[in-house]
SERO-572192 format. One record per residue (C-alpha): residue in one letter; x, y, z. Coordinates in steps of 0.1 Angstrom, whole numbers. Each point is the difference from the previous one (the first is absolute). Layout:
BEGIN
 res    px    py    pz
   A     X     Y     Z
...
END
This chain:
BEGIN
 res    px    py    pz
   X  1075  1439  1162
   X   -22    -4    33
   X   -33   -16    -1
   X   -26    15    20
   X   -33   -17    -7
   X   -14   -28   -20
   X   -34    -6     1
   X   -12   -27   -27
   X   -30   -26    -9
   X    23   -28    -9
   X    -2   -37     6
   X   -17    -1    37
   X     4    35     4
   X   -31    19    -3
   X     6    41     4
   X    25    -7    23
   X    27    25    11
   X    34    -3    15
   X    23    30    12
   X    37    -2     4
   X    24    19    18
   X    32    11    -5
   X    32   -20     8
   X    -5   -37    12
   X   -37   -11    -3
   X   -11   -36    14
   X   -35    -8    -7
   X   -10   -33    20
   X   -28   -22    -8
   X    -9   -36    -7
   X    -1   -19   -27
   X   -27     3   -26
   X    -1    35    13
   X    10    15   -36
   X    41     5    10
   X     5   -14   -38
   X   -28    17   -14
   X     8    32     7
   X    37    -5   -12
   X   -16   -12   -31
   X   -19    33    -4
   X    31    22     8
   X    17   -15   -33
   X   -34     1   -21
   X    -3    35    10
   X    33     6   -13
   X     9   -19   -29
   X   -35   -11    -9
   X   -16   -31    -8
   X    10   -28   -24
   X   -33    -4   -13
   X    14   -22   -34
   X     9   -25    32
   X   -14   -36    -7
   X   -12   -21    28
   X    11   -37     4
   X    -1   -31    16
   X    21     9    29
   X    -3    35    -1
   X   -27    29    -4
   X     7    32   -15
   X    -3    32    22
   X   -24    16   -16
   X   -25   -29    12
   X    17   -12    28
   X    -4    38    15
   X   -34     7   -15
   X   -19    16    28
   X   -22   -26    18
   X   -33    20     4
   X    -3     3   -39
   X    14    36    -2
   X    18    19   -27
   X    42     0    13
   X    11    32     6
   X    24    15    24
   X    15    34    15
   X    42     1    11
   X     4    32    15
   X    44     6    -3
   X    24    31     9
   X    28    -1   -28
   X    24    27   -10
   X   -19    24    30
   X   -35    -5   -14
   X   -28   -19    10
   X   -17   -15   -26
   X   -25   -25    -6
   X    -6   -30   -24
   X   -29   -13   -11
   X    -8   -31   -22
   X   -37   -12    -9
   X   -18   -23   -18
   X    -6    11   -33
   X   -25   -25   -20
   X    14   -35     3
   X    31    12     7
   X    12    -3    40
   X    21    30    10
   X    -3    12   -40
   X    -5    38    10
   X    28    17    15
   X    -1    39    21
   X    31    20    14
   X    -3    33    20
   X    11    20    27
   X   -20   -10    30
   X    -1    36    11
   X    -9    20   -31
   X   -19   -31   -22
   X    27    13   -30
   X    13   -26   -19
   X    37   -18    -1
   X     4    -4   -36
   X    33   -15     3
   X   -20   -30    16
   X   -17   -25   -22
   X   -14   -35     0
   X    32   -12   -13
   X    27    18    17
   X   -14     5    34
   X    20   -26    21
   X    31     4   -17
   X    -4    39     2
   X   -10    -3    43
   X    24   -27     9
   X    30     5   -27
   X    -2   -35   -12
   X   -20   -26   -26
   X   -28   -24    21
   X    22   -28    -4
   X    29    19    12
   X   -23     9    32
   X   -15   -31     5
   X    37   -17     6
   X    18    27    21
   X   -29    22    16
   X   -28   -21     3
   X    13   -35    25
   X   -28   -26     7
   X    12   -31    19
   X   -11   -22   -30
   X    24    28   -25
   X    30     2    27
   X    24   -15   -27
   X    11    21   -26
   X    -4   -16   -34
   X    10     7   -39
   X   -15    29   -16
   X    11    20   -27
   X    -9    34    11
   X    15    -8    32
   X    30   -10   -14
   X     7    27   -24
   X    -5    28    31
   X    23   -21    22
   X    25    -3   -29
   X    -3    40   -11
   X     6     6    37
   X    29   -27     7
   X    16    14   -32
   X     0    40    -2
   X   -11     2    36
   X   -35    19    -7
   X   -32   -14   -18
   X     2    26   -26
   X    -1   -31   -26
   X    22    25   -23
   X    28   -29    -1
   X   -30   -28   -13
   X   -15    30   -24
   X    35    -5   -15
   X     7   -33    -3
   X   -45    -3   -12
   X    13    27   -26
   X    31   -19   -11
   X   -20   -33     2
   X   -27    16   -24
   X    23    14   -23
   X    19   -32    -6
   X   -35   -17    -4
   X    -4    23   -24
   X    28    -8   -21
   X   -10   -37     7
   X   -18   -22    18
   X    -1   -33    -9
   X   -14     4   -37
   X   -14    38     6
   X    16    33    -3
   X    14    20   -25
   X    35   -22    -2
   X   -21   -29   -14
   X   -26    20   -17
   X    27    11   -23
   X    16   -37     1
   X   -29    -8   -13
   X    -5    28   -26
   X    41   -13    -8
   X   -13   -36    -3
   X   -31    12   -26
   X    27    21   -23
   X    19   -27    -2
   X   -29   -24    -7
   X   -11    24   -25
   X    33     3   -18
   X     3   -42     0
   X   -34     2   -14
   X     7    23   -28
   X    31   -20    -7
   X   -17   -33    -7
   X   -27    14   -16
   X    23    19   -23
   X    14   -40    -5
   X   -29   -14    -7
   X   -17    23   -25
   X    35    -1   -18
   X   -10   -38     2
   X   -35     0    -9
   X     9    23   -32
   X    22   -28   -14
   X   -27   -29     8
   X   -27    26   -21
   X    27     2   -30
   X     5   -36     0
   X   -34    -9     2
   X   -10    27   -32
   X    28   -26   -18
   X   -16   -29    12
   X   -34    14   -12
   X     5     8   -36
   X    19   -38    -4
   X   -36   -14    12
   X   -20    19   -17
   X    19    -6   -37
   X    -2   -38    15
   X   -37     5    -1
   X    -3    13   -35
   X    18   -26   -15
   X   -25   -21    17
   X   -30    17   -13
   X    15    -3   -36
   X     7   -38     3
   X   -37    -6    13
   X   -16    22   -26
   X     3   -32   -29
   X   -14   -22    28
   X   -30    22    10
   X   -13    -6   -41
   X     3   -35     1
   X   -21    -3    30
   X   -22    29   -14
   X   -10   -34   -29
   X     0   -27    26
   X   -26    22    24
   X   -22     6   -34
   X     0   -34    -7
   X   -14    -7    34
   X   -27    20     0
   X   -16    -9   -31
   X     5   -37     8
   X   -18     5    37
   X   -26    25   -17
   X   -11   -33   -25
   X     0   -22    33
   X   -23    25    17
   X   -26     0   -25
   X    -3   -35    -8
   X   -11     0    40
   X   -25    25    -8
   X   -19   -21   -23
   X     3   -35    26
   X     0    13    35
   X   -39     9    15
   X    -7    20    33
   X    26    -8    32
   X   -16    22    22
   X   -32   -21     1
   X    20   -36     2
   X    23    15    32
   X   -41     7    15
   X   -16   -27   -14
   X    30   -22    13
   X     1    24    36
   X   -38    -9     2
   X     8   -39    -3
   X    24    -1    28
   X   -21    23    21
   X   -27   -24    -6
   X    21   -32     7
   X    14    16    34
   X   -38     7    10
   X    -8   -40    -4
   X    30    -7    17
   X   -12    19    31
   X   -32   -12    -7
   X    10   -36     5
   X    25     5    29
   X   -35    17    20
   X   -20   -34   -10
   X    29   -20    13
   X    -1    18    33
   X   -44    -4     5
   X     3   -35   -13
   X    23    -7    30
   X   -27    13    28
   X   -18   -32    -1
   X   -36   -13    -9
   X   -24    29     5
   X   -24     0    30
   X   -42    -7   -12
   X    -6    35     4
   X    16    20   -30
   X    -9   -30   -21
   X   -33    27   -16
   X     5    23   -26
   X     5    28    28
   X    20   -16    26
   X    -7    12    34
   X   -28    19    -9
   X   -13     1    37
   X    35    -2    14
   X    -3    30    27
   X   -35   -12     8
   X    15   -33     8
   X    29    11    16
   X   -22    25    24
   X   -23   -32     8
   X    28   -19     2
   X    15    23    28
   X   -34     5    16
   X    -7   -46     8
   X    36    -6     6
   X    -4     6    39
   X   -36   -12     1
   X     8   -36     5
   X    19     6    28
   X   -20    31    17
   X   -33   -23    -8
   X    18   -32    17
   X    10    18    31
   X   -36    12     0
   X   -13   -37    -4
   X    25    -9    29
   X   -12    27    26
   X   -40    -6    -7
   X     2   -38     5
   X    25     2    31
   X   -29    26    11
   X   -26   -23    -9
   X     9   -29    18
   X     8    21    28
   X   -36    11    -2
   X   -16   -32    -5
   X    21   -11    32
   X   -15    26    23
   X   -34    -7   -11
   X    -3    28   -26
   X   -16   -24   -27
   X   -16    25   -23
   X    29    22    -2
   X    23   -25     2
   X   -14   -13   -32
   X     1    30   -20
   X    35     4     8
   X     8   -36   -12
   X   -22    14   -33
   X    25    30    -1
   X    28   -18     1
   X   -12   -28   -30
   X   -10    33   -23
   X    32    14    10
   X    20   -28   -11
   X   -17    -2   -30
   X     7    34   -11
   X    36    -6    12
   X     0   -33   -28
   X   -18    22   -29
   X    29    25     4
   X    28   -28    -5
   X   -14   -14   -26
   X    -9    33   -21
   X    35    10    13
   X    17   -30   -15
   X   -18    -2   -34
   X    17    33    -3
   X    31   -10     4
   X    -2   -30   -20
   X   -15    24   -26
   X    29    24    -4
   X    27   -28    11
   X    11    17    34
   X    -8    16    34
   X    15    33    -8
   X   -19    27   -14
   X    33    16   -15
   X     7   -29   -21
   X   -35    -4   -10
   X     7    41   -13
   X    37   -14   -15
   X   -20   -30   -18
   X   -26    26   -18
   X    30    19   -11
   X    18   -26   -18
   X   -35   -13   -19
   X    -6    37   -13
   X    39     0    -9
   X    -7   -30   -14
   X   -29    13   -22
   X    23    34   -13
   X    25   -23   -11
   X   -23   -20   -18
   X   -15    36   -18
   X    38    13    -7
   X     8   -38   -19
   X   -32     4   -17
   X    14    42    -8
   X    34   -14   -10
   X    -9   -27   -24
   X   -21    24   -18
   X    25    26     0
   X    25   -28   -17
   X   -24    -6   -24
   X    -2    31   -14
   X    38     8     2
   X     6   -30   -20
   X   -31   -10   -22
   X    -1   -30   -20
   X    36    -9     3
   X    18   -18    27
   X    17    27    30
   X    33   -23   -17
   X    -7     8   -34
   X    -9    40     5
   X    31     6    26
   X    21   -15   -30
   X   -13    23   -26
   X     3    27    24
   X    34    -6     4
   X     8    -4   -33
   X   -15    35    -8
   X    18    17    27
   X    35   -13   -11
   X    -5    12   -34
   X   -11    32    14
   X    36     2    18
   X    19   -13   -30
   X   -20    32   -17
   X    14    23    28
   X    35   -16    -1
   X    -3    11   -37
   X    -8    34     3
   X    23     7    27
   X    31   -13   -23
   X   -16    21   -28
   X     6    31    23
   X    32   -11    12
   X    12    -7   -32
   X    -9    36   -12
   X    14    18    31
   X    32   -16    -9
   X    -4    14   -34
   X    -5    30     6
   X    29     2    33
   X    22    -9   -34
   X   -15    34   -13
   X    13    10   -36
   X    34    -8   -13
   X    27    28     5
   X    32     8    -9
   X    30     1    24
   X    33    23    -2
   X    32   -24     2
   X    22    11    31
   X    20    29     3
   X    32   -23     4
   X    11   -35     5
   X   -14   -22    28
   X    15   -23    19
   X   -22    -5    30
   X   -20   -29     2
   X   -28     6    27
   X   -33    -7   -12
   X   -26    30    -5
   X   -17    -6    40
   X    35     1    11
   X    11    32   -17
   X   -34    20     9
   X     6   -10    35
   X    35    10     0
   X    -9    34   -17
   X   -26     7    31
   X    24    -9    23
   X    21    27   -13
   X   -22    23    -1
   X   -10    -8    36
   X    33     5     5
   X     6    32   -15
   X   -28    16    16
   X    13   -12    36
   X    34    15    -8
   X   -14    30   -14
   X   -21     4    35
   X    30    -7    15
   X    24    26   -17
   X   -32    27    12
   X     4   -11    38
   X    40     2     1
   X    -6    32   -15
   X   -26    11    24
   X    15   -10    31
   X    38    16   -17
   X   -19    31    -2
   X   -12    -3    35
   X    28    -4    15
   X    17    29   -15
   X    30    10   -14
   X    31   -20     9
   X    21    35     4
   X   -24    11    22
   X    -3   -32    20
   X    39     3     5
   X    -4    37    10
   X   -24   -13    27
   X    19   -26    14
   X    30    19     5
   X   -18    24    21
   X   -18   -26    22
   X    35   -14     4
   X    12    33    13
   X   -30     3    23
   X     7   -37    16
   X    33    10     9
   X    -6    28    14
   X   -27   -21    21
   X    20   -21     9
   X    25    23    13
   X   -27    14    24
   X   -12   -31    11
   X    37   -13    11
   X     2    37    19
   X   -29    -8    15
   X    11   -30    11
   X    31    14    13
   X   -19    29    16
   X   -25   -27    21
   X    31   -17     8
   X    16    26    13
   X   -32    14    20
   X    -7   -33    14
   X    35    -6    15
   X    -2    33    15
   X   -34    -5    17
   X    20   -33    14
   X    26    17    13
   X   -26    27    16
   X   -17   -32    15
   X    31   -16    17
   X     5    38    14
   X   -40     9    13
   X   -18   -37    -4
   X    12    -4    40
   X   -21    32    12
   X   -30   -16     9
   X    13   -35     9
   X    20    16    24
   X   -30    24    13
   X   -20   -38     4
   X    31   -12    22
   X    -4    28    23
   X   -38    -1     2
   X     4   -40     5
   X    23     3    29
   X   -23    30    17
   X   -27   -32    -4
   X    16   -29    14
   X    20    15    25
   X    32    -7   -19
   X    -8   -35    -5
   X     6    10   -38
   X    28    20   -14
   X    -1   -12   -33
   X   -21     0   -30
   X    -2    -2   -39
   X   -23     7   -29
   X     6   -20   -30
   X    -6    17   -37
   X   -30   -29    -4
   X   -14    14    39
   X     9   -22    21
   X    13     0    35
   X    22   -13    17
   X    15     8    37
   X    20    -8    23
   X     1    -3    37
   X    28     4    30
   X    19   -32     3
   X    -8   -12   -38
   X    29    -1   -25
   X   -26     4   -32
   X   -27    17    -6
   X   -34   -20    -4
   X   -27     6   -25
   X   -32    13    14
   X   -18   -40    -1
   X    25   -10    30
   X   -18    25    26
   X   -30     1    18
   X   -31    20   -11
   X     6    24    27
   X    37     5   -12
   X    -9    -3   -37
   X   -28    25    11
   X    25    26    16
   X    27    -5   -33
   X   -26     8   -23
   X   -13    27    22
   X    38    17     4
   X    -1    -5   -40
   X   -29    20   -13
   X     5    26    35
   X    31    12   -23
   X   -13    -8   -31
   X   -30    26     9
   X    27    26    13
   X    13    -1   -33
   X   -31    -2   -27
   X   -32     9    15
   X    16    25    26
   X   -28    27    -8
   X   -35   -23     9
   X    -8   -17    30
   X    14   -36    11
   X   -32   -19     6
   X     1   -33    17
   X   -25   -25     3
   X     5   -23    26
   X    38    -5    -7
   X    14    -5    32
   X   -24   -27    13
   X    28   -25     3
   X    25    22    19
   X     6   -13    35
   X    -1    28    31
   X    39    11    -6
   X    -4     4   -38
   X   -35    17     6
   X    13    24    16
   X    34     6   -18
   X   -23     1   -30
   X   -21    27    14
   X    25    22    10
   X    14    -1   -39
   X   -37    10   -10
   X    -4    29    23
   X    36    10   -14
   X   -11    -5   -36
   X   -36    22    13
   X    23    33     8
   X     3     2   -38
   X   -29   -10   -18
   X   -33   -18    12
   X     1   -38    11
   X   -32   -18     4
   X    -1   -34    17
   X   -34   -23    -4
   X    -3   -28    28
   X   -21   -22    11
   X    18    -2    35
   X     1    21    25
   X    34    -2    15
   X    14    26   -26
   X   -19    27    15
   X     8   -12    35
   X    41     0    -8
   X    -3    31   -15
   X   -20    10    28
   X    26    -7    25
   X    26    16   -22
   X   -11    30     3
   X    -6    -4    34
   X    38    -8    10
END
C-alpha cells in the first residue's frame, strides 16, 4: 500500500491536504505544526476511532482531544494505491458519532471496494491489526521502545515458529486449546457436566436407598404405635366405668346444693330493698362531700389575700372600677406636669417683676399659685384613690375586684350545696342515711352472691347430665395414668400417626421421583462409560498440546534468531560498527553490546541517542518482517541522532524507500539538508 493523499478536518487541521510521493518522503515543519496530528489521522482513517474511549485525569481520549477546533463535524479523505488500484477512503461523522460513516471506492471509476469495510480496512491495506501497526510501522520518538502486546506477540511468535504469519500453527494449538476446554475447564465442559450428571445418579441411588430404610422404619413405629393405641384406649374405658358410680353420687350432692341456695335466695328477696339507688344515693354523698372539700380549700386560698381594700366593701364591689382606673390614669402625671408649670411661671414672674414688667409679672406669679394648686388637688384625689383600693397599681386594683366577686360565687355555691344536702339526706343526719345506705347496698350484694351460686349450682347440675350406664373394659387393665393423662397420650398418638402417615406419602413421592432403581443403574453405567471415554480424550489432548508446544520450541530455537540477527546488522550500519551485538528477550527487552565490552548491557545503560538508534534498528526489522506491505511512518524519531548516526540512519531509510514508501516528519531541517547533499555526492 502507497498513500497518496490525506486531506482531513481533524484536531487543528481544518480541510487541510497533504500529498506524498513515492519512496522516501521528509516533511519538515515546526512544532505545533500538526506533524502528530496528521499521524493520528492516518491511523483513524484506517482502523477507526475508539469512540467507547474514556477520558481521565492524565489523559484525554482521541475523539475529544482531536475534535476539530472551529466546531466542525470530523471527517476525512486517504486517497491509497493498493494491490494496483487507487482507491479512496472516506470516514464522516454520522450523528454523535466521530468518523461513524465509513466509504470505499475506486478513485477513478467512484465503484465501490466491498472487500473494504469500517472494520477491516487497516488490516486489509497494511496486512496487520492497529496495534500490530502502531509498534512496528508507526515510530514516534515518545513509542521508539517496543513494548508487550498480545497481537504483536502472537505474529512475532507465528513468524519465529513456522517462518510465515499464516497463524495456521496457533489456529492449531487455539483448536486443540478449545477442544480440551471443552472437555474441561475448570468446572465446565462436557467431562464435568457428566461428572456431575455421575454425582446426581449416585445421589439419587443413596437417596432411594435411605428412603427405602426409613419407610421400612416408619412402618414399624405406625404398627407399634396402633398397639400402643388400643392399650390406652381400653385404659380409658375402664376409667369411664369406675367414674360412672361417682358421677351419681355427685349428681345428689349438686341437688342438694341447689335447693339449699334456692331457699337462701328467696329469703333475700323478702329483706333486701333497691341497691341501685343506695350505690347513687351514696355516689351523690361523696360527690357532694368532694364539692365542700374544694369549696373550703378556695376559701382558704381568698382568706390568705389579706384585709380587703374600702372599695369592694358595697354590695357591688368596684362598681365604678374602670371609671376610677381611667381617672386614675388621667391625674397621675398632673402633680408633676402642674408643678413644673408652677416652677416655670414664678421663675418667669420674678424675672418680670425684676425688669420692671409689674403687671405681667404679677399675673405670672398668679399662674404659677393656681398652677400649684391644681398640681395639690390632683395628689390628693390621686392618693384617696389609692388608699381607697389599697395600692398604686391599677392591675391590682382589677386582681382585688376579682377575688371579692370570687368571693361572692363561693358564698352562692355554699348556699347551692347545703341545700342540695338537705334534700339528699332529709331529716336524718348525712351519718345516719350513709349508714342505711350501706346497709341496703350490702344486702343487695349478699342477694346477687345468692343468685349467682343458685346458677352455679344448677350449671353444675346439669354438666353432671343424666346418669348413664358404662360398658366394663374389653380386657384387663393395668395402666395407672389418670383419664387427662391417657386423653393426652391418645392425641399424641394420633398426632403421631398422622405425621408418619404424611411421612410414608413423601418417601413414596420422592421414591417415585426418582425412578426405578434398575433404571437408575442402567444410567449410571452409561455415564460411566461416557467419562472414560472423556477422559481418554482429554489425556490425548494433553498429550497432543504437549507435543505441539515442544515442536513450536524447537521451531523457535531454529527461526526465533531471524530478526535479531537482521537488528544486528541494521545496528552496526547505524553506529558505524560501534555495535555488533544485540538481543531481544521473550518479555522485549534489549540488551546490546558494544566493541570492547565482555557482556552485553540492557538498553537503561546507554544514552538516549544510543537507546534511540537500538530501538530504531529493532522495529526497522521488526517492520521488514510484519508490516512489510504499508508504509513505515516516522514522527520525529531520529531527533536525538548525532551527525554520523543521522546520516547512517538516512541512508537505511532511502534503502528501506526502494521497496515500499517511508515517510519521515521533522521538525528540523538538517534531514532534508543530509539528504540533500546525498544525493548530490
Amino acid at each position: 500500500m502507497r498513500i497518496l493523499e490525506m486531506t482531513a478536518t481533524f484536531g487543528k487541521l481544518e480541510h487541510e491536504t497533504l500529498s506524498l510521493e513515492p519512496g522516501l518522503s521528509v516533511i519538515q515543519a515546526p512544532n505545533e505544526w500538526g506533524k502528530s496530528t496528521w499521524c493520528a489521522f492516518l491511523c483513524a482513517m484506517l482502523y477507526g476511532l475508539d469512540t467507547r474511549a474514556k477520558s481521565t485525569k492524565g489523559a484525554l481520549a482521541d475523539k475529544e482531544r482531536y475534535a476539530p477546533w472551529s466546531g466542525s463535524p470530523m471527517e476525512g479523505r486517504l486517497e491509497v494505491q493498493w494491490q494496483g488500484r487507487n482507491i479512496t477512503i472516506e470516514r464522516r461523522t454520522r450523528g454523535r458519532v466521530p468518523l461513524g460513516e465509513f466509504r470505499a471506492y475506486e478513485t477513478d471509476s467512484g465503484i465501490p471496494v466491498p472487500e473494504l469495510t469500517a472494520a477491516n480496512c487497516g488490516e486489509w491495506l497494511t496486512g496487520a491489526e492497529q496495534s500490530v501497526f502502531r509498534r512496528a510501522g508507526f515510530l514516534r520518538l515518545a513509542d521508539l521502545p517496543v513494548t508487550q502486546d498480545e497481537a504483536l506477540r502472537r505474529r512475532l511468535r507465528d513468524l519465529v515458529t513456522t517462518g510465515d504469519e499464516s497463524g495456521e500453527t496457533a489456529r492449531l494449538e487455539q483448536s486443540l486449546r478449545d477442544l480440551r476446554n471443552r472437555c474441561r475447564y475448570n468446572r465446565s465442559g462436557l467431562l464435568p457436566q457428566a461428572e456431575d450428571q455421575r454425582r446426581l445418579l449416585e445421589g439419587k441411588q443413596a437417596e432411594l436407598e435411605r428412603l427405602t430404610g426409613e419407610r421400612e422404619a416408619v412402618t414399624g413405629h405406625l404398627a407399634e404405635l396402633e398397639a400402643e393405641q388400643k392399650a390406652l384406649e381400653n385404659h380409658l374405658a375402664a376409667l369411664t366405668y369406675a367414674e360412672a358410680g361417682r358421677v351419681e353420687a355427685l349428681r345428689r350432692e349438686a341437688q342438694d346444693a341447689l335447693e339449699l341456695a334456692a331457699a337462701r335466695r328467696e329469703t333475700l328477696e323478702r329483706l333486701a330493698p333497691d341497691g341501685a339507688g343506695a350505690r347513687r344515693k351514696l355516689d351523690e354523698l361523696q360527690a357532694l362531700r368532694e364539692e365542700w372539700r374544694v369549696l373550703r380549700l378556695e376559701r382558704e386560698r381568698l382568706q390568705k389575700r389579706g384585709p380587703t381594700p374600702p372599695a369592694f366593701g358595697a354590695a357591688s364591689p368596684g362598681r365604678k372600677l374602670e371609671q376610677d382606673i381611667a381617672r386614675y390614669e388621667r391625674l397621675k402625671p398632673l402633680p408633676l406636669l402642674a408643678g413644673i408649670a408652677a416652677l416655670t411661671a414664678w421663675m418667669a414672674g420674678v424675672a418680670l417683676l425684676v425688669w420692671g414688667k409689674w403687671l405681667w409679672g404679677g399675673i405670672a406669679v398668679g399662674l404659677g399659685a393656681l398652677a400649684l394648686a391644681g398640681a395639690l388637688l390632683s395628689l390628693v384625689s390621686c392618693k384617696g384613690m389609692e388608699r381607697d383600693y389599697g395600692s398604686r397599681e391599677p392591675e391590682q386594683w382589677r386582681r382585688e375586684q376579682e377575688n371579692c366577686l370570687r368571693a361572692q360565687r363561693l358564698e352562692e355555691r355554699s348556699r347551692l350545696l347545703r341545700q342540695r344536702g338537705e334534700a339528699l339526706w332529709g331529716e336524718r343526719l348525712p351519718e345516719e342515711a350513709e349508714a342505711d345506705w350501706r346497709q341496703d347496698l350490702e344486702l343487695s350484694r349478699d342477694l346477687e352472691e345468692a343468685r349467682r351460686e343458685e346458677a352455679r349450682c344448677r350449671a353444675h347440675l346439669e354438666a353432671l347430665g343424666q346418669a348413664r350406664e358404662a360398658q366394663a373394659p374389653a380386657s384387663e387393665d393395668s395402666l395407672t395414668l389418670t383419664r387427662e393423662e391417657t386423653e393426652a397420650a391418645l392425641e399424641d398418638i394420633l398426632r403421631e400417626q398422622h405425621r408418619l402417615q404424611n411421612l410414608l406419602g413423601q418417601y413414596q413421592g420422592r421414591m417415585e421421583t426418582l425412578g426405578d432403581p434398575g433404571r437408575l443403574e442402567t444410567e449410571l453405567e452409561r455415564v460411566n462409560g461416557r467419562i472414560r471415554t472423556l477422559e481418554d480424550t482429554y489425556a490425548a489432548l494433553n498429550v497432543a498440546l504437549d507435543t505441539l508446544n515442544r515442536a513450536q520450541q524447537e521451531l523457535q530455537r531454529r527461526f526465533a534468531p531471524r530478526i535479531t540477527h537482521r537488528a544486528g546488522e541494521l545496528l552496526t550500519a547505524l553506529t558505524g560498527g560501534r555495535y555488533d551485538r544485540l538481543s531481544w528477550g521473550e518479555d522485549f527487552s534489549l540488551t546490546a553490546g558494544a566493541l570492547g565490552e565482555d557482556t552485553q548491557r540492557s538498553v537503561l545503560w546507554r544514552s538516549d541517542g544510543t537507546a534511540d538508534q537500538l530501538y530504531l534498528a529493532l522495529r526497522l526489522a521488526v517492520a521488514e518482517e510484519l508490516t512489510s506491505e504499508a508504509p513505515l511512518i516516522l514522527d520525529d524519531a531520529l531527533v536525538r541522532f548525532d551527525e554520523t548516526r543521522l546520516e547512517a540512519a538516512l541512508r537505511l531509510l532511502r534503502e528501506e524507500a526502494e521497496h515500499r514508501q517511508v515517510i519521515l516528519f521533522t521538525c528540523q531541517s538538517r534531514e532534508k539538508e543530509m539528504l540533500a547533499g546525498m544525493q548530490r555526492g
